[in-house]
N, C-alpha and C positions, 0 to 999 in steps of 0.2 A: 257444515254438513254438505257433502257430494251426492247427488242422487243419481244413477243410470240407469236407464228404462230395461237393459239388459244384464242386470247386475246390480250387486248388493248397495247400500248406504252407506258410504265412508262417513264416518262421526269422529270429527275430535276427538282424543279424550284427556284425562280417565272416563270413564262410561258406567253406569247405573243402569240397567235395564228392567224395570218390572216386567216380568212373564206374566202370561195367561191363568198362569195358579197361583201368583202372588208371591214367584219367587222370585230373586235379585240375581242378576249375572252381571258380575262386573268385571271390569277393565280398566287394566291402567296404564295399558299400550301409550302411544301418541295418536296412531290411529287406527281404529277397530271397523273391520265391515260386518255388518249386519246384515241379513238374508233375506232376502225380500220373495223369494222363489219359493220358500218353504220345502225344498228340496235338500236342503242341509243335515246333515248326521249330527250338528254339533249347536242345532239350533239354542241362541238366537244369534250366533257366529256364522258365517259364511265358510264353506268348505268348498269351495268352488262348483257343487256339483251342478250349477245352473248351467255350464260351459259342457258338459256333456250333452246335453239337448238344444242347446241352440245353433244354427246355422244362417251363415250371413244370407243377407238379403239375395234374394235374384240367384243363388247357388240351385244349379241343377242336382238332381238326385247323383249320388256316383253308381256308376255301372261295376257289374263283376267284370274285373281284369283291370279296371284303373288303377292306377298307382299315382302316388304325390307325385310333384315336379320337386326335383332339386336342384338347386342351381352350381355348377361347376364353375368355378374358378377360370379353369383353363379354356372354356370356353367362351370367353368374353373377348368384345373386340377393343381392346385398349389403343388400339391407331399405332402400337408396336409393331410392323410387319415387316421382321427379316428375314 
């Protein structure tokens, strides 16, 4: 078993789960994430939706008009200069 403070339980499996009403969700993946956010549609499965609300550490707010960086190819300095 994998545990990450910011994301789901990776469990071996096959997997057995007792739920909260005493019902069984199982698995016979190799390996299954489990939800620890409670935020999941497909609880007691992981559907990534923890990654919608989290933001790394020390991240400014983004301003209106920011845009991603994307990084060009052709603007890299490979020490080729003819």
């Amino acid at each position: 078993m994998t545990v990450d403070g910011n994301g789901p339980m990776l469990i071996e499996g096959p997997v057995e789960i007792v739920q909260e009403d005493g019902t069984i969700a199982a698995s016979d993946r190799f390996v299954v994430a489990v939800c620890t956010c409670r935020r999941s549609r497909i609880l007691p499965w992981c559907d990534t939706s923890h990654r919608r609300r989290r933001k790394p550490p020390g991240a400014a707010p983004r301003e209106e008009g920011d845009q991603p960086h994307s990084h060009d190819p052709k603007d890299t300095d490979d020490g080729d200069h003819h």
